[in-house]
Phi, psi and omega in degrees: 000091140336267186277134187231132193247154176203129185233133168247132207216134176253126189314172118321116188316304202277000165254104212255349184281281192220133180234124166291145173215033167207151141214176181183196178173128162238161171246121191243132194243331190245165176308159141221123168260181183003095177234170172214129229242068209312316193239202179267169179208153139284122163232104122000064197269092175288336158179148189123175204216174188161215186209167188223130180267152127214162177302334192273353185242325190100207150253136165225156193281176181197131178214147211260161041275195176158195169162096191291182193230145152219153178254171208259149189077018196252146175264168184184140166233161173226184130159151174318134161305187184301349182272322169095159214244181153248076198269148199206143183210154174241147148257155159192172199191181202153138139340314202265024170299299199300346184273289201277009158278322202286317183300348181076025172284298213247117175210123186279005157300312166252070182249034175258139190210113155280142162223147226249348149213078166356296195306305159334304166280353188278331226256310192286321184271330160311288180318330197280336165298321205277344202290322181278342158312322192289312149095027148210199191272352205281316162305322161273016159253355165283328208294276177001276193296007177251342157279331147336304192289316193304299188302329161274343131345278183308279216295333179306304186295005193258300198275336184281357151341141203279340180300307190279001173306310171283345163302295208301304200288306162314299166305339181273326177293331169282329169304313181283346140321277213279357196272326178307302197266029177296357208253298159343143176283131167262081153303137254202292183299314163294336186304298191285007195246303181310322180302345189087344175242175174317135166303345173270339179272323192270348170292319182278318186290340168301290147352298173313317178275319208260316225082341183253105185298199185285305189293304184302346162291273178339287159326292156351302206278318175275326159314333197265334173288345186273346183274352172299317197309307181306308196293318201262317165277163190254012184315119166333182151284311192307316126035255195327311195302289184347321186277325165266008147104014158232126204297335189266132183259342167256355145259017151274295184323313206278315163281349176267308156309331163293344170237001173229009173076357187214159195282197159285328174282357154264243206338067138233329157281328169309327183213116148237159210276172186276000000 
């Protein structure tokens, strides 16, 4: 990789969850210091090796393949040892940024991702160039899903390490544990104790698989069952709350309107039934 190309885009107004508006590829030889970024970014270290400065990390070395995240308005410097690195980059930028910051996809504590399988992101980063070459709109909305894929690459290639393979696998059975018995009262501590850990170990490692702690999961889980009950049965309300397991039909009222904008009868009126 030689030559180096770059494209710039200005979004589409109306695509607002996520848009690419750069993309490029180099053989990058010199530094970039103390920068600062309007938007989120990627950079793509396809081979060579160098280091990455930000404030929340410090500097580290860094050798590819990878490819690290910078977020936007954050200073950050970088750059190739002396062989200079080969590199491919996005700018990008959306509402649904703010997701893969909250879910921990993207953490600017950790924004290095080694990788484990190249071709795939590399494969991903292509299209997504070819997609803004293309200049039109159906090309920035393939470039959008092909950095979407890029961002979920990186982290399956983040998590999937083999000391963390058999955790994953444990955690996805507590999850699917608890979504069967969510109609249920959750003891938290027995809960973490059938499990072998702290009610607190299983909380953040719960969080970490769902977004979710245990309790707010549980909920979740039962609001989506009271709203199949409302849509598909003619079940009282008081009914329903009873049915996902909280005996007050008026803090079942009162919480159901708060996460869905509307109380349960209406929304029983909105999908009535066939």
């Amino acid at each position: 990789m030689r030559d180096a190309e770059a494209i710039y885009r200005t979004p589409l107004s109306a695509a607002g969850g996520l848009a690419v508006t750069g993309s490029g590829r180099q053989h990058a030889r010199r530094a970039v210091t103390d920068r600062k970024l309007p938007s989120f970014a990627v950079v793509l270290v396809e081979r060579g090796q160098g280091w990455l400065e930000t404030a929340a990390t410090g500097r580290m070395s860094l050798t590819g393949p990878a490819l690290f995240w910078l977020f936007p308005n954050r200073v950050h410097s970088y750059a190739p040892d002396e062989g200079g690195w080969d590199e491919r980059w996005a700018l990008f930028e959306g509402s649904f940024t703010r997701d893969f910051v909250r879910l921990r996809i993207i953490a600017e504590r950790h924004p290095v991702v080694a990788l484990h399988h190249l071709d795939e992101v590399v494969r991903l980063f292509g299209k997504l160039h070819a997609d803004l070459l293309d200049d039109t709109n159906l090309g920035q909305a393939s470039a959008a899903l092909m950095l979407h894929r890029i961002v979920v690459s990186a982290a399956r290639q983040a998590s999937g390490a083999a000391d963390r393979r058999q955790e994953r696998r444990d955690m996805a059975d507590i999850v699917e544990t608890l979504r069967r018995r969510a109609m249920q009262p959750l003891d938290l501590a027995a809960f973490a104790a059938e499990h072998g850990m702290s009610p607190a170990t299983l909380r953040r490692r719960f969080t970490l698989e769902t977004g979710l702690p245990p309790k707010a999961f549980q909920l979740r889980a039962r609001m989506d069952h009271a709203k199949q009950l409302l849509a598909t049965t003619d079940e009282k309300i008081e009914t329903v709350a009873a049915m996902i397991g909280l005996d007050d039909p008026f803090y079942f009222s009162r919480v159901f309107h708060e996460r869905e904008g509307c109380s349960p009868r209406e929304f029983r009126a909105r999908y009535p039934r066939v």
